[in-house]
N, C-alpha and C positions, 0 to 999 in steps of 0.2 A: 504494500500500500504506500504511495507516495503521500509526499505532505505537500508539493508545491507542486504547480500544473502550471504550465507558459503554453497557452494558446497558440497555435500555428496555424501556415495554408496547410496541414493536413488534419488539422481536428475538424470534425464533423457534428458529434453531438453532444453535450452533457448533460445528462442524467443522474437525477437523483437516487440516492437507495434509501437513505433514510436521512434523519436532519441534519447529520455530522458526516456524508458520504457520496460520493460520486462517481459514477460510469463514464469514463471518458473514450467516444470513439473515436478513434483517430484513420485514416483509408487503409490504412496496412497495422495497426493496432489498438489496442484496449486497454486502459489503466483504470485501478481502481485508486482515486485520489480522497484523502480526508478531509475533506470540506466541505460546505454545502455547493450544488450548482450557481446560486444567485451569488457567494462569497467567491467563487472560482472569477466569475464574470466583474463580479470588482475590482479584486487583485490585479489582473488581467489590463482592466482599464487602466491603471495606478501606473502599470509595468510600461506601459505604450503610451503616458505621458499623459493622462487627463483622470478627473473622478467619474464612477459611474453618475455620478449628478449631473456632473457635467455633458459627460455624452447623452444625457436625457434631455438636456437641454436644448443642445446639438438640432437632438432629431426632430423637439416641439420646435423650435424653431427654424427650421428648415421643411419643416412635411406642415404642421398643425397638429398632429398626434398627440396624445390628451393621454394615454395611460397605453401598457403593456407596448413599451417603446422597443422595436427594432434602435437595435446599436452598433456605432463601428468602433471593431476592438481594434484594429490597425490600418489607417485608411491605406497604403501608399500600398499593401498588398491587398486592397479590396476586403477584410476581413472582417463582413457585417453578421453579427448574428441577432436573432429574435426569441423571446421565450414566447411558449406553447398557453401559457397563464401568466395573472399573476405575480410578480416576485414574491408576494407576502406567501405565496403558496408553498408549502415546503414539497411538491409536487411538480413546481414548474421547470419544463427541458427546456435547455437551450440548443436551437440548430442554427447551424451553419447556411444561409442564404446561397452560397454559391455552390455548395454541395449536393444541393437538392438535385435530382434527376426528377421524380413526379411522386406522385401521393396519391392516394385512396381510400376510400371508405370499407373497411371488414368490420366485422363484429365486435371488437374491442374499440373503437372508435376513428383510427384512421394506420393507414402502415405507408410509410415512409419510404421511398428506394432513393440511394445515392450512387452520385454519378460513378463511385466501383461497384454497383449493384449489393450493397450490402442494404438489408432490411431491416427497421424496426416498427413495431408497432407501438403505438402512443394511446393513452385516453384519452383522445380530444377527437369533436366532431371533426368533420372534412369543411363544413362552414366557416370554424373558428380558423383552422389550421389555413386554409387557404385565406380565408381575410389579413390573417398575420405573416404570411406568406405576400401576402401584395403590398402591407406595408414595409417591409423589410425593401419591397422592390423600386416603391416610392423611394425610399429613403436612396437606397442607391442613384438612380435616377436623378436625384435632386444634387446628389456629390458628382455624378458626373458631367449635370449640367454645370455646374459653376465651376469642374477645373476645363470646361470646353469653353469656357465666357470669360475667363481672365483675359 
């Protein structure tokens, strides 16, 4: 079990296991990290020069977005991720935006495929998942209008 997790272009998802632990999926591996998912994603933030408040701010102020804010943990390698809920949720995943290959609705609530074809399934509708899904895409969209307009 790791204690510290640095975000990269190859981490895909993090996941919770319980309020003190984490699933981190990276395209070619898996770590199990001690911290919460939403603490991983602040640290994160801290590591690549801003607070997560700060990149909250970021995104209200560039989208309009009002809560469960798509975030960039490293702009200059594109590296936006969105939680599936929540932060107060000790439940909520974070994924990776650019990782996404497509998504679908099963019986558990929606399953995920990434662009190495690996699968997870989440509890979250396909409604929510995909609404959180296009603001993450706003958000990009909105970063790559303004380094196109300098």
């Amino acid at each position: 079990m790791l204690k510290e997790y640095e975000i990269n272009s190859s981490t895909i998802a993090i996941i919770p296991l319980d309020n003190n632990s984490s699933k981190i999926y990276e395209e070619e591996e898996e770590y199990i990290v001690n911290k919460s998912s939403n603490k991983i994603i602040e640290e994160n933030c801290k590591f690549y020069g801003s607070s997560y408040k700060g990149r909250c701010e970021g995104t209200k102020y560039l989208t309009g977005i009002k809560s469960k804010y798509p975030i960039i943990i490293e702009e200059s390698r594109n590296i936006i991720f969105f939680p599936t809920s929540s932060i107060r949720s000790n439940e909520n995943i974070w994924l990776s935006l650019n990782k996404i290959k497509s998504f679908n609705k099963n019986k558990f609530g929606s399953v995920i495929v990434f662009n190495n074809n690996k699968k997870i399934e989440i509890n979250i509708s396909l409604y929510s998942l995909d609404n959180q899904y296009c603001r993450a895409n706003l958000l990009k969209a909105k970063i790559y209008d303004k380094k196109m307009n300098k």
